[in-house]
N, C-alpha and C positions, 0 to 999 in steps of 0.2 A: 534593519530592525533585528533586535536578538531577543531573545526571553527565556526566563529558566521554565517557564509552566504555561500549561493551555489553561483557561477560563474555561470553558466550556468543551466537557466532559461527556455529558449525559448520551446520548446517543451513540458516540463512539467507544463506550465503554460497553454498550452491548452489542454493536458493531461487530467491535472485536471478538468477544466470545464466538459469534457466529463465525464471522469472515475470517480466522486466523486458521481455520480446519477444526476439527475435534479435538478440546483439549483437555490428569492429574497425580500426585505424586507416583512413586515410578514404583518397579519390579524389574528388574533382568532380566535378560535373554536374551540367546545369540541368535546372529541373524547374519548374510552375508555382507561383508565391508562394501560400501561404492565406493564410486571411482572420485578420487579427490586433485585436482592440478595441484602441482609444485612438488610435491616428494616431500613437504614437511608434518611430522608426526602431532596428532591430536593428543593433548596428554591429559586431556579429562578434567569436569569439575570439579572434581576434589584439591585437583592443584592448584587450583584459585584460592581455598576454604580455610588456609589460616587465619588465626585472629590479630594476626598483625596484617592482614591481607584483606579479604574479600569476605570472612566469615564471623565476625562479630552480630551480635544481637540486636545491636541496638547502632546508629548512626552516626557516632560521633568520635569521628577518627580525624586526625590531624588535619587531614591534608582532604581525604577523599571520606563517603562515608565507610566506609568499611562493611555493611550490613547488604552488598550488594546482593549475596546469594540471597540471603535470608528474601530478600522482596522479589528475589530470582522466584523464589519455591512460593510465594503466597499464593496459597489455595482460593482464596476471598477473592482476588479482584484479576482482573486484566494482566498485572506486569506479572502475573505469574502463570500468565498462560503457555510461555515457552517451555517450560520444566514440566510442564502437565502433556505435552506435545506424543510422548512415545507411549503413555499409560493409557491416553485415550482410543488406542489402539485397541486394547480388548475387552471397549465397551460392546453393549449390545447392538447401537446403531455401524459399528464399523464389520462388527462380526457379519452381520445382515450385505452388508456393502461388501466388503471380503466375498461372502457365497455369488454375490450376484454377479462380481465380476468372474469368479473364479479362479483365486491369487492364491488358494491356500489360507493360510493364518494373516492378518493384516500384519501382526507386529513383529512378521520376520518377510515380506513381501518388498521388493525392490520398489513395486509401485507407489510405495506406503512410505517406505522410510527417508526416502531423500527431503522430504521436509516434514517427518514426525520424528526425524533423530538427526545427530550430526554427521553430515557424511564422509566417513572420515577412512581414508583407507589406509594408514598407518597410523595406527593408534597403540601408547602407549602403556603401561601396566595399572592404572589407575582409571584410565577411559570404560567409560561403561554407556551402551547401547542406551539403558534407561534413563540416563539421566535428559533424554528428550535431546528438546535445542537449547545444548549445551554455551557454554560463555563463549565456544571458539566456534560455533557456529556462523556469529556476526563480526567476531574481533578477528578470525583469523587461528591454523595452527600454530599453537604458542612456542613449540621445542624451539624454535630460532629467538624469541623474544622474549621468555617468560622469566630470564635471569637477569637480563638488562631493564626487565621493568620494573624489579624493586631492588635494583641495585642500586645506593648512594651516589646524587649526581647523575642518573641517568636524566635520558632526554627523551620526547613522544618521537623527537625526528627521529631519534636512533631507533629506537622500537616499531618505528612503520618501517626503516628500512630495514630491519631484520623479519618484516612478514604481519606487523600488528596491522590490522583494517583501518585508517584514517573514517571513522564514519562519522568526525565532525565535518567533513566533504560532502557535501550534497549528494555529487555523484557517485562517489564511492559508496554512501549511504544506502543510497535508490539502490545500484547494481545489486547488493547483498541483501537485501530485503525484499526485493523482487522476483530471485528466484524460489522463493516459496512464497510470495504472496501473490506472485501474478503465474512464473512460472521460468523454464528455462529448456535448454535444448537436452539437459542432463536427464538421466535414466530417472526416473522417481521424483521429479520436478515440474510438472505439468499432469495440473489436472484437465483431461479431456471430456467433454461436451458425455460422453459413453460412462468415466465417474459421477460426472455428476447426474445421471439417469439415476445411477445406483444408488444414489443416494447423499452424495457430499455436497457441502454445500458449495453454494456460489460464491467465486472470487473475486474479493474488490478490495481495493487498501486507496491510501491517502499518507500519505509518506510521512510529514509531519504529526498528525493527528495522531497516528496511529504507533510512532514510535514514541511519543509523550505518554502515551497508555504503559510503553515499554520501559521508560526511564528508570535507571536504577542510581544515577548519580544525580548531584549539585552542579548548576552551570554557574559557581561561583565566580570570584574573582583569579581564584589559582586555575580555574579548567580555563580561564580566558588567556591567562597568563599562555599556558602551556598549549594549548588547543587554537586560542582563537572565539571571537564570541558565534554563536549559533543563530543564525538570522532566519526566522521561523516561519516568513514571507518566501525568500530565495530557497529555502527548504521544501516548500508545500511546491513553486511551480517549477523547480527542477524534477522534483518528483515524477509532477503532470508529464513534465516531457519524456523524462526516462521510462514512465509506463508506455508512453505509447509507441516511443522507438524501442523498446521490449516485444510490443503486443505486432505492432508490423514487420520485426526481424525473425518472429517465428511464425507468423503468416505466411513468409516468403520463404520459407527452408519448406523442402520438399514431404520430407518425414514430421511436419506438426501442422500444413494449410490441410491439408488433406485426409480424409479417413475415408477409403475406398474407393465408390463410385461419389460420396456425399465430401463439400467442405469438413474442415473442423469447424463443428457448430460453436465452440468455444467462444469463437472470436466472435459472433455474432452477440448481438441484442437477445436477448435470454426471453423479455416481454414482448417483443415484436410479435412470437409465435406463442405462448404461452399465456393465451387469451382463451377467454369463454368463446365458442364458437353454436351457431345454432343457427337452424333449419328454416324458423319461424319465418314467417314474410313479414312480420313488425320488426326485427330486430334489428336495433341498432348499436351498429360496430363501437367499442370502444376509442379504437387507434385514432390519434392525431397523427397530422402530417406533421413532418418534422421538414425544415424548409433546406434546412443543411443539406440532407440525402436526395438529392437528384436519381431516386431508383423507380421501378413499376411497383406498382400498388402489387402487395401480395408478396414480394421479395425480402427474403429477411438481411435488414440495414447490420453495416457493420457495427459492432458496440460503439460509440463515439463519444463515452465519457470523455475521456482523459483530453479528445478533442477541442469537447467544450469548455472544458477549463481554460486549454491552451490558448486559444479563441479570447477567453476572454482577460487573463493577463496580458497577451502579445498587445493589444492594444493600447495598454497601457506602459508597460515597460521595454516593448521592444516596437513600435508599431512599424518601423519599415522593412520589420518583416509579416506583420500580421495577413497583411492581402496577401502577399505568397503563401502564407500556410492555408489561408481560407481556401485562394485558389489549387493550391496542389489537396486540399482534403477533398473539396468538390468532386476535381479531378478522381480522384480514388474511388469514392463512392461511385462514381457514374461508370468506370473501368469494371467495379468489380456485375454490373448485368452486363457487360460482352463476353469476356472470359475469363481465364485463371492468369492465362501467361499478360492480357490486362493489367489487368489488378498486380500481377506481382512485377510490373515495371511503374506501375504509378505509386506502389507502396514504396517502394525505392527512392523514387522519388519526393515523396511524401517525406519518407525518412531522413533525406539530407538537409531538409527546411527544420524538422523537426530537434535535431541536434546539432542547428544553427542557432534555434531559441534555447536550446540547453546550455547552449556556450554564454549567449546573452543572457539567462537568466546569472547563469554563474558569477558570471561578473557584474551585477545589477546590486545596487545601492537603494533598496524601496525605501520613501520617505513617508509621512505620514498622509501627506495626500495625495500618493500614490496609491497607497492600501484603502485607503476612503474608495478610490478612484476604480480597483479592481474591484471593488465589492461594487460598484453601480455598472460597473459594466459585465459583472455575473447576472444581472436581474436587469440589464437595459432592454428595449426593443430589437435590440440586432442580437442578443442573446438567449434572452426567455424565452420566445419562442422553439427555440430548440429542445427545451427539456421537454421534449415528447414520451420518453420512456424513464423506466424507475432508477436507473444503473447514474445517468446521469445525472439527473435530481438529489438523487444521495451525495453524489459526489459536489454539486452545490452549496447543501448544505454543511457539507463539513467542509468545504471550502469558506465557506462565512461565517464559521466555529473558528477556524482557524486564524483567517484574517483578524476576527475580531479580539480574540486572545492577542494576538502580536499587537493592538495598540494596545491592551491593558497592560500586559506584559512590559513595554516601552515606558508605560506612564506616560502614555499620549490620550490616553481614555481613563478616568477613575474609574476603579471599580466599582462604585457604588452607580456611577450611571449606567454601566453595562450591567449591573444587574437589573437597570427598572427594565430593562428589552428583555429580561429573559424567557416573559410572557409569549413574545415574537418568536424568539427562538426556538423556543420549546414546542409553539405550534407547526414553523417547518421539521422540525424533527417528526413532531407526528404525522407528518402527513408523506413521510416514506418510512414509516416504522412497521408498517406490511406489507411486501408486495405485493398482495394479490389484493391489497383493498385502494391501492395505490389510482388517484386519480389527476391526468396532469391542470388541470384547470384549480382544482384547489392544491394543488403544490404550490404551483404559481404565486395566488394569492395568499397563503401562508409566507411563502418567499419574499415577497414582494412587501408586507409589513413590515419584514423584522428587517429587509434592505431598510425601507423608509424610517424605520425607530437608528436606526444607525446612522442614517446620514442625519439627522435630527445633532446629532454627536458630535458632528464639524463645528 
């Protein structure tokens, strides 16, 4: 499946605002360089900004649009939240967050900048701190590539092997957008459980959806040409995988499972523990059992989004491997109440299943009653029942955002009939559009419609 656009938008467009960190246009200032691998120089957005280039007004360039900056900087919506990335530093909520951890200034703080600017530790005479997350943030330092890539007759191969980011690559994709949307081992790239006390928000991304939000180009016939088409299915569950062999490979590193005498709460379920609590002898617990986690009541469950997704494509596209990942996730949960060094040989283990289906998703051809086929096995009986908590739920529903776009997208779905379900939709959007009013019995059943208005669509 390939497609140039998502159908459904709504929820992930405020999604984003939230879940991308604090994001508007910029101001300067110096701040100390981080550490960047490879030795090649950042040479700034400006260098993109010619109007035979990157900075035209308006869309209509030969070949590519040329207006990329321009929708780079849009103040108004979502794709311009990366430009706004380092300005929203000295808002008054980051200033508040700044004091409470005590970093100084946010918008010259090492904690702050590895993904509120581009982290670039040789940078060039034209790079500037403000311009946020800059274009070489996700494509890569350009000084190796940036004169073969509008040189006459150049080539994309030639350009990734001078340094450009291949991010029509799934994996390549996920890797680069994961270290600031989930997190990484790098100084200022991991927001911990102790941020977000102070105030930041909560982290969660969906790799397709959310770089659709991000699009600055045409998945035309010449990007196919040159690129390869973009299969928006093999996008969304390579993702799924890549976050979670992300989320268990700094679990298991010694300096990010741990903070102290306590885990890094990070990794945990955020709602498990961040429930109403009360004295009364009437009251009754919200929490559902989640059937997946074999833990004691009272133990806060690992996050298991990214699980549930994987769960539920693997049965579909990859299924002999699906009982092994079932089994080694089990396995993990049930490791992590005996002890740490547990948990960090079953995460291991966990992780080589996990980047077994990354390989299999990679190579995965989804047809269309496949994608039918994943969307009933997100909301089947050996599924649903999992969405116990808000973290996964979200991640369902723009899981079936997603999917459902790629048949429109495809022209395997008319548009006009995925819009009579928008009704469905729009009702699971709202029923995780708060977390704290978040309840899983009617997710469920909000879910559980707009699945059934979609299979209606076979």
């Amino acid at each position: 499946m390939g497609g140039s656009r998502k159908f459904f938008v709504g929820f992930g467009a405020l999604a984003f605002a939230a879940l991308a960190g604090f994001l508007l246009l910029v101001r300067p200032a110096e701040a100390p360089a981080l550490a960047q691998a490879g030795g090649a120089t950042f040479v700034g957005v400006a260098s993109c900004g010619g109007t035979t280039c990157h900075g035209r007004s308006e869309g209509d360039g030969p070949v590519v649009r040329q207006d990329e900056i321009m929708l780079w900087q849009d103040p108004s919506s979502a794709a311009g939240a990366h430009s706004r990335a380092y300005a929203v530093l000295s808002d008054p909520r980051s200033k508040v967050i700044a004091q409470r951890l005590g970093i100084g200034e946010a918008s010259s703080a090492e904690m702050c900048l590895g993904c509120h600017a581009t982290p670039a530790a040789a940078r060039g005479a034209r790079f500037q701190l403000s311009d946020g997350v800059g274009c070489e943030s996700c494509h890569g330092p350009a000084s190796g590539w940036l004169s073969s890539h509008y040189s006459v007759g150049g080539t994309h191969a030639n350009n990734v092997s001078r340094g450009l980011v291949p991010l029509e690559n799934p994996r390549a994709r996920a890797a680069v957008c994961l270290d600031c949307h989930f997190g990484s081992a790098d100084e200022g790239q991991f927001v911990t459980h102790r941020i977000m006390a102070a105030g930041h928000p909560r982290i969660s991304f969906e790799l397709d959806l959310f770089t659709t939000l991000q699009q600055h180009h045409q998945e035309d016939e010449d990007y196919h040409n040159r690129k390869g088409a973009i299969d928006s299915v093999q996008m969304w569950a390579v993702g799924q995988a890549m976050a979670l062999d992300r989320s268990l490979g700094l679990f298991t590193t010694a300096g990010r499972g741990t903070d102290g005498i306590f885990p890094e709460f990070y990794f945990f379920d955020c709602h498990s523990c961040h429930r109403r609590i009360s004295d009364e002898p009437n009251f009754r617990p919200t929490a559902v059992a989640n059937p997946s986690r074999p833990i004691p009541s009272g133990m806060p469950p690992y996050n298991d989004e990214n699980m549930i997704m994987l769960a539920a494509a693997a049965r579909v596209v990859a299924p002999d491997l699906s009982q092994r990942f079932e089994r080694d996730s089990r396995a993990f949960h049930q490791a992590l109440a005996r002890d740490r060094a547990a948990a960090v040989r079953a995460a291991g283990t966990l992780q080589e299943t996990v980047r077994a289906l990354a390989t299999a998703f990679s190579g995965a051809r989804v047809g269309r009653g496949q994608v039918f086929a994943i969307i009933d096995s997100i909301t089947s009986g050996a599924i649903s029942p999992r969405f116990t908590d808000y973290a996964g739920s979200v991640q369902a529903v723009m899981a079936t955002d997603t999917l459902l776009s790629a048949l429109v997208d495809e022209r395997q779905v008319s548009e006009s009939s995925a819009n009579d379900i928008r009704v469905d939709i729009n009702s699971a959007y709202r029923a995780v559009r708060d977390p704290n009013a978040y309840s899983p019995g009617e997710f469920r059943a909000a879910l559980g419609r707009a699945a059934a208005a979609i299979r209606r669509l076979r």
